[in-house]
N, C-alpha and C positions, 0 to 999 in steps of 0.2 A: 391913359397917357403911355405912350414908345415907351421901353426904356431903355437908357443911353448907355453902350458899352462902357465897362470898365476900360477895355485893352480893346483895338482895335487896328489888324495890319489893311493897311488899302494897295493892291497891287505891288507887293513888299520884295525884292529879292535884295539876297546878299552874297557878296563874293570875295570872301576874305583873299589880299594881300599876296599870298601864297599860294595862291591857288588859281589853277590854270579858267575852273568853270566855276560858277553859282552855286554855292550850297543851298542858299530857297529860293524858288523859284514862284514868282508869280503866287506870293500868298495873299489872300481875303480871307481873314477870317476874325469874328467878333466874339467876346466872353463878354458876357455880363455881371453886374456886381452882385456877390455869390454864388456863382456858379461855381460845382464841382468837374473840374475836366480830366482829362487821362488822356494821355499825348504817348498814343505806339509806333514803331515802326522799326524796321531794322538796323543794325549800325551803317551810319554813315545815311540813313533816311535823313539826317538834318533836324530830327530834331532837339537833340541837344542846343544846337544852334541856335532853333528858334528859341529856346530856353534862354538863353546869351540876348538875344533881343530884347527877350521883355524884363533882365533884369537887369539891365545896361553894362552888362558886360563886353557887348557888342552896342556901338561901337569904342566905348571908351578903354577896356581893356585889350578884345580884340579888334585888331584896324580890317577895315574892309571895303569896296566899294558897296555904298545904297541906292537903292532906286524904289519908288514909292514911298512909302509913309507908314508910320507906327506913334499910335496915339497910349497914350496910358493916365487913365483919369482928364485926358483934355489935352495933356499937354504933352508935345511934339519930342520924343528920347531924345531924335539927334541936337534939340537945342536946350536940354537940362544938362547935367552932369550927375556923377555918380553917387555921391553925396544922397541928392535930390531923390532919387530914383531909389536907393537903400528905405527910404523912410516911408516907401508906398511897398516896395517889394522886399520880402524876405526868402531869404534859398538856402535850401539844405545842399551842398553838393556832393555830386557823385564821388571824388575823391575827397574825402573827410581828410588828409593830413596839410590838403592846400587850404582848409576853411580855418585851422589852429593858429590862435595869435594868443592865447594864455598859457601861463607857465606851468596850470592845474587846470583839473576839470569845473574847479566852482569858477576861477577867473574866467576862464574862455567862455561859459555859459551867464556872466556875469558883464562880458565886456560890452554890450552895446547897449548898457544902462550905465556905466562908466562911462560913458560918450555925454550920454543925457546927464548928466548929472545927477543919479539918482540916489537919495537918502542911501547910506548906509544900512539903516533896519529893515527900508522898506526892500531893499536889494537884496541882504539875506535871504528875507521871505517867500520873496518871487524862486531865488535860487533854487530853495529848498523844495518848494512849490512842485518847480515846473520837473527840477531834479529828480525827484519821486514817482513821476508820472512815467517817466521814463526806466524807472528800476537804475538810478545814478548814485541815489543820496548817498551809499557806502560810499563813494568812491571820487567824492568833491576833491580829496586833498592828493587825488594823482595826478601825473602827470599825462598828459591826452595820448603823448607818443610811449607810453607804456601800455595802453590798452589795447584788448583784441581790434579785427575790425570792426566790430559786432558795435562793443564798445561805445567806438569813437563815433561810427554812425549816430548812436542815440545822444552823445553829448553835442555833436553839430544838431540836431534836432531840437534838443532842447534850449542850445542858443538862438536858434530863432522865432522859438516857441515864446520864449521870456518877452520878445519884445513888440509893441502893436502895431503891426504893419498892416495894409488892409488886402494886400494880397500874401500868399505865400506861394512859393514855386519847389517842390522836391524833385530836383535830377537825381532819379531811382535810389528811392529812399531804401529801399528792403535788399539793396547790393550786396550787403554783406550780415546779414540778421540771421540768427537762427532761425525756424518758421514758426515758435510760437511770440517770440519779439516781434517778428513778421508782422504778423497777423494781432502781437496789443499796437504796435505802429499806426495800423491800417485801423485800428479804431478809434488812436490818440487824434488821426487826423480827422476823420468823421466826427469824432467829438470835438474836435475846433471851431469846426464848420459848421455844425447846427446850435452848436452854444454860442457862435460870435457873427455868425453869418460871411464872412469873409471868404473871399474867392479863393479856392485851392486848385493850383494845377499841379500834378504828377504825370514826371516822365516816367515810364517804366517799362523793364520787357515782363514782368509777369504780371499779364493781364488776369490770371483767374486769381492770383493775392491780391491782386488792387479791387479786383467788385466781390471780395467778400462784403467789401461797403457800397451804398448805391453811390454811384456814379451818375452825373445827369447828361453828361455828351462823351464818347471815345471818338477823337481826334486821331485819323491814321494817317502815318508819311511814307513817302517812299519816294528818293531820287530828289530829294528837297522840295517837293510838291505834295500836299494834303489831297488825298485820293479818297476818303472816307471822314464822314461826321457826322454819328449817327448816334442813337441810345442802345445800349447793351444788348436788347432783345433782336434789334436789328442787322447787329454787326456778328453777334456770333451765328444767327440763321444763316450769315451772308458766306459768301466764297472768298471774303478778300483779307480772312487771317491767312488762310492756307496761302492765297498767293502772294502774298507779302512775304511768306518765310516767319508770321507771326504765330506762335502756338494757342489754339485755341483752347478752354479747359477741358479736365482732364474729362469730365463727368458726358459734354458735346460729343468729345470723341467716342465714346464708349457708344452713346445713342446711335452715331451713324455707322461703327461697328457694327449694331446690331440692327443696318439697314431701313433704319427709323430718320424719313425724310423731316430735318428741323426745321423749323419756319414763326415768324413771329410770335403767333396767335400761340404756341406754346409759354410763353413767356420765358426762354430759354438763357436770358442775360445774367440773371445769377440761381444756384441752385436751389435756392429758399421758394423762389415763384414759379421753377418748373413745374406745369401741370403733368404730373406723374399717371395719371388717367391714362391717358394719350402712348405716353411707352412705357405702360410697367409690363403687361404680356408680352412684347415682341420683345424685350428687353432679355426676362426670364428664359424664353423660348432660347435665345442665343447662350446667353450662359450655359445652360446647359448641355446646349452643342458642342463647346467647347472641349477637346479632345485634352484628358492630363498627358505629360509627356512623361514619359520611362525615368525611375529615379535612377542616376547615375552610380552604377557598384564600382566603377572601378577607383583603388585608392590611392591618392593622390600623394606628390612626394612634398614636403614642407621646405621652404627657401626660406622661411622668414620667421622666428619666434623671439616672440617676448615671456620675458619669467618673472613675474612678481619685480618689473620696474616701479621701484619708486622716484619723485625727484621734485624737489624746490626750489625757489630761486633765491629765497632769503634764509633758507631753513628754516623755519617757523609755519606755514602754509602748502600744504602738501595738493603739489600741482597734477602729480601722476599717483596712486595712493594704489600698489599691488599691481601694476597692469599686466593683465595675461591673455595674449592670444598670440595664436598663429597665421600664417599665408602661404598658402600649398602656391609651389609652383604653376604659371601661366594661370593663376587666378586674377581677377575681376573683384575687390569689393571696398563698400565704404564706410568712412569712420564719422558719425554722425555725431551731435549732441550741441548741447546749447555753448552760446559765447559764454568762453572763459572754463570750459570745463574740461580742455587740454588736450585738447584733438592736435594744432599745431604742434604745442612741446612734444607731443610724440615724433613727429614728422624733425623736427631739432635732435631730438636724442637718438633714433636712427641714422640719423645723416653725420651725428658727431659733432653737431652744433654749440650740444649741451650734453653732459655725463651727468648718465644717473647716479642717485645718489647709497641705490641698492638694487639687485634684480640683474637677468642677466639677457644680452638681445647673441643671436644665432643667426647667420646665414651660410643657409645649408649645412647645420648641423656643428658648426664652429664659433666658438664666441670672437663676437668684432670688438672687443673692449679695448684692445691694444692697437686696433687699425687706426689711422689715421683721419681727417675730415678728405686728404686725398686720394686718400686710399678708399674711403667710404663711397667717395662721388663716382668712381669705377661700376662698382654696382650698382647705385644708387642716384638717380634724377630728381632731383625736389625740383618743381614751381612753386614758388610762393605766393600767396594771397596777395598782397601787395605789387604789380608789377615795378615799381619806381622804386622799391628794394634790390632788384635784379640787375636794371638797363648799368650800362656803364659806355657806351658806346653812343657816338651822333646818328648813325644812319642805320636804316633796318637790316641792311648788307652785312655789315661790320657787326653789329649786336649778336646775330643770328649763327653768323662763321666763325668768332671767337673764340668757342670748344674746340675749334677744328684747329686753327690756329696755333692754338697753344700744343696744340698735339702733334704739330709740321707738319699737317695732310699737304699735300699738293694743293697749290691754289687753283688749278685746273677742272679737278674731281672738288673741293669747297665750292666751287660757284656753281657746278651743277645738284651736289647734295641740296643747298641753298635755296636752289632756285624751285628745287621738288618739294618740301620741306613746307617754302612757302606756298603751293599750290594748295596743298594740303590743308594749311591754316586760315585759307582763304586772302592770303594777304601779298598774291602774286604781282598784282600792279602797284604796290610799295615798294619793291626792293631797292629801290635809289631814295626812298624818302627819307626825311630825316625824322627821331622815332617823335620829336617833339609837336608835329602835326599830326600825331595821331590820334585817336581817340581812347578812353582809357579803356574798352573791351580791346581797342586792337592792339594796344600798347601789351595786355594781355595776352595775346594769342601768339605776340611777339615775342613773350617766356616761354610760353611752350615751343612753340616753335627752336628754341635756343638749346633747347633740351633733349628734346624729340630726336634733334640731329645727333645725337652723340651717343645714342644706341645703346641707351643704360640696360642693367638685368632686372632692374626693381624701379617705375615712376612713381612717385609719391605727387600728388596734385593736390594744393591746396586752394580750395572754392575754384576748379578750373571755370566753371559755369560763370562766377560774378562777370557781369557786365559785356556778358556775351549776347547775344540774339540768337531764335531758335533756328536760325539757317544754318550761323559759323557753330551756333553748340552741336548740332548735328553733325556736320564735318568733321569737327573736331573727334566727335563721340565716334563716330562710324571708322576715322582714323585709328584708335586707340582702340577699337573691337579687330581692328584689321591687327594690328603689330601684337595684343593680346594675344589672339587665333596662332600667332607665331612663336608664343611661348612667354612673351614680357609680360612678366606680374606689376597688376595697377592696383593701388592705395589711391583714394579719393577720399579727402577729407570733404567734406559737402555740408552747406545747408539745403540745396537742392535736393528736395523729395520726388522730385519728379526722377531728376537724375539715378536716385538709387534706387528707385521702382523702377525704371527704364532697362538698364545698364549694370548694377550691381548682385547677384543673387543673394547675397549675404553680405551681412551690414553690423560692424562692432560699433554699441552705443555705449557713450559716455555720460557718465554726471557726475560732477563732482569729482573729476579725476577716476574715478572707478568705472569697471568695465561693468554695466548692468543688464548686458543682454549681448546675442552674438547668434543671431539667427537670419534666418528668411527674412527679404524686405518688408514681405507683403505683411508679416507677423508685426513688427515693427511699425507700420505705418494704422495698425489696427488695433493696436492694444494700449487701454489705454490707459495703464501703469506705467509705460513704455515713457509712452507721449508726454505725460505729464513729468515723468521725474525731468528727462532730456530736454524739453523746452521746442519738446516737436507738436504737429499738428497731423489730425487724419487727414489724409487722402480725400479728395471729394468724391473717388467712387466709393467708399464707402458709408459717406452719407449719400449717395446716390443709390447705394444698396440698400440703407437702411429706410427711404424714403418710400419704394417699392415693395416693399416687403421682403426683402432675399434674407434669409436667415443665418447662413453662414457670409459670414462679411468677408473674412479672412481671404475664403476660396472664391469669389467673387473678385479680390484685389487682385491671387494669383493667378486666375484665368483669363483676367484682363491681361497682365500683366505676359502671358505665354503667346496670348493672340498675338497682340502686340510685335514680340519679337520674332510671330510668322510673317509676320505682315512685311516688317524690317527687313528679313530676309528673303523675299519674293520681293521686293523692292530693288533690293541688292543684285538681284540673279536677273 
């Protein structure tokens, strides 16, 4: 016997209210009940949107014109309401402070068993349950909007974990997650799914942390039309990450590096069933082609020092505990480690946010302890993790020129810095929009962007990467290697390993408030004392190394990692 979709679009488009064309166009497509799906594609591919469909937030939150049809378990969205539709579908969402309605972390993951009416004992239970699965139970009696973003992602998780929906939907659950939260995320939901059977859909842009677990279809969009729907072995063999602006993983790329044509019958979708037979010679052969590049003698002058910062926020809990490191002028590098282990507070107590409570911070050889947060912002550009911390303005124009403004540039010379600025961010056919139709990557790009213009000496970026796509992270990255090259020292705070293998040489890790390492990325991404205190995760080429045989992993990560940015550069030129 067939079996009958769960969810089902017939000839589906939509065209929100605001909007001049269709965000989806012409979609067909069928999930069945438990199926695991994965929905890719660039920002503004739509399908956040389609996410809005099947969880009726479209049409009932956002208004729009429909045309075709969308079934879910039988019955027709546009004639249930939203109520109806909560109790079949559960969603984590991309911005975790729009999902908060409790006053603490146990209420919020608590409140849609207060709806139902649930026992008191039996609602602890679940709490504490579901609380623990997530690494929460310390942290029931806080309040949601005191936590990292890290945080607050797991406790939106766990509130729709608690309750039995028979679908669930995650708009990019691993946004803002360390990589090894990442990566127990990406098993919490696989174990959902094989212990309950229920249907999971994940939107996300990093597709090689979403098939650590198997995936049984990747759904690809672009231009609000599904151009690909295929299983893992088939989509990375295929050509349409690269042309979508989708990054394909990290271990793929390495293979066709080393001129190694992929193709199904490899089983190339996740690294566990690559047949290794096939490219461990021609793999080997490349490595060792591999040219090392001249170590750099010349010594570099220092802009940037910390001295045995300490600092807390209740004084009891010590959030920086000794922090010591430097940043030599027109440096490049990132400050990694797990949520909550005070990568931000850093990026606060440089900016003047927050005074330490001991320890001394120097730029260019002079203590800033007496500067001001206005005086600090001169040398100094933070983005913050959150972009809806930042905006204060309607329209992307006004957000973006606001530095300038306040500074009495000519409005002349504002609208063309403005309009450069946005080319750059990718965000050049918004400059009239207002920032509220944006999407939260662009809403993102629209702080940098904000920043970028005002020609700081020191950028501090916190998770520039969340909620980007790998076209605008490119952009953006290749922008911030250009204005680097020009002497501006970058601070990256990141969970993105890609990003600091990429782009970083060197990488200060945190845990626990203390500085536990301050080396090479490639070292960092390989060690794995490193990995474990930090709450990071290796690299897939080196279990791609280790699968092969390559013995040195390390030199394997950094020879990839050099190719790489000849590649970049012969790209560039």
């Amino acid at each position: 016997m067939r079996q009958k979709p769960i969810i089902e679009f017939i000839n589906y488009s939509f065209q929100y209210y605001s909007q001049a064309e269709p965000t989806l166009h012409d979609i067909n497509l069928k999930i069945n009940p438990g199926e695991k799906i994965l929905i890719v594609g660039p920002s503004g591919s739509g399908k956040s949107t389609l996410g809005y469909c099947i969880n009726g937030l479209i049409p009932f939150s956002y208004k729009g014109k429909i045309k075709g049809s969308l079934k879910v378990q039988d019955l027709i969205t546009e004639d249930q309401n939203i109520f109806i539709l909560s109790k079949i579908i559960g969603t984590v969402l991309q911005d975790s402070d729009g999902q908060f309605v409790g006053l603490t972390v146990g209420e919020d993951i608590a409140f849609a068993m207060e709806n139902d009416n649930v026992k008191i004992d039996e609602m602890n239970e679940r709490v504490r349950k579901v609380s623990a699965k997530v690494d929460m139970e310390k942290l029931l009696n806080s309040s949601p909007f005191e936590l990292s973003g890290g945080q607050k992602q797991k406790t939106s998780l766990a509130g729709v974990m608690v309750d039995d929906v028979d679908i669930l939907l995650f708009d990019e659950p691993l946004a803002n997650l360390d990589p090894a939260t990442g990566k127990a995320t990406i098993e919490i939901i696989d174990d959902i799914h094989k212990q309950t059977g229920k249907t999971i859909i994940i939107i996300e842009h990093r597709l090689e942390d979403v098939l650590y677990c198997d995936i049984d279809r990747v759904i690809v969009m672009e231009e609000g039309r599904i151009v690909a729907d295929m299983c893992p072995d088939e989509l990375v063999s295929s050509s349409i990450l690269v042309q979508d602006g989708i990054r394909e993983p990290l271990y793929v790329t390495a293979l066709k590096y080393a001129g190694i044509s992929v193709s199904k019958d490899m089983k190339p979708g996740y690294l566990s069933s690559l047949d290794v037979n096939t490219v461990s010679q021609p793999l080997k052969e490349w490595y060792q082609s591999i040219k090392k590049p001249e170590e750099e003698s010349e010594e570099k002058q220092s802009i940037l020092r910390m001295d045995n910062v300490s600092f807390s926020y209740d004084g009891k809990h010590q959030i920086l505990d000794n922090v010591s490191f430097k940043v030599d002028k027109g440096e490049m590098i990132a400050i990694v480690g797990k949520n909550g282990a005070g990568k931000s507070t850093i990026a606060k107590v440089l900016c003047g946010f927050e005074i330490q409570d001991s320890g001394d911070i120097y730029y260019q050889g002079q203590n800033v302890i007496d500067k001001s947060i206005k005086e600090r912002a001169e040398i100094i550009g933070l983005v913050m993790q959150n972009p809806n911390q930042m905006i204060s303005k309607t329209l992307v124009f006004d957000e973006v020129a606001l530095g300038l403004r306040l500074r009495n540039v000519d409005e002349e010379e504002i609208r063309e810095r403005v309009k450069k600025i946005l080319e750059i961010c990718g965000l050049a056919p918004f400059i009239e929009w207002p920032i509220s139709a944006l999407s939260f990557g662009q809403k993102k790009r629209v702080t940098i962007a904000s920043i970028l213009i005002l020609d700081p000496k020191i950028i501090i970026l916190d998770e520039p990467t969340a909620g980007q796509d790998y076209r605008h992270y490119t952009e953006i990255m290749k922008f911030l290697e250009e204005i680097n090259k020009l002497g501006v020292t970058i601070i990256m705070i990141t969970h993105d390993m890609h990003l600091m293998q990429e782009y970083t040489p060197r990488a200060v890790v945190l845990a626990e408030g203390k500085v536990i390492a301050d080396t090479h990325a490639s070292v960092v991404l390989t060690d794995h004392e490193i990995i474990k205190r930090a709450n990071l995760k290796e690299t897939s080429l080196y279990n791609l190394a280790q699968r092969v045989g390559i013995s040195d992993k390390t030199d394997f990560v950094q020879s990839f990692i050099n190719f790489e940015k000849g590649v970049r550069v012969s790209s560039e030129d």
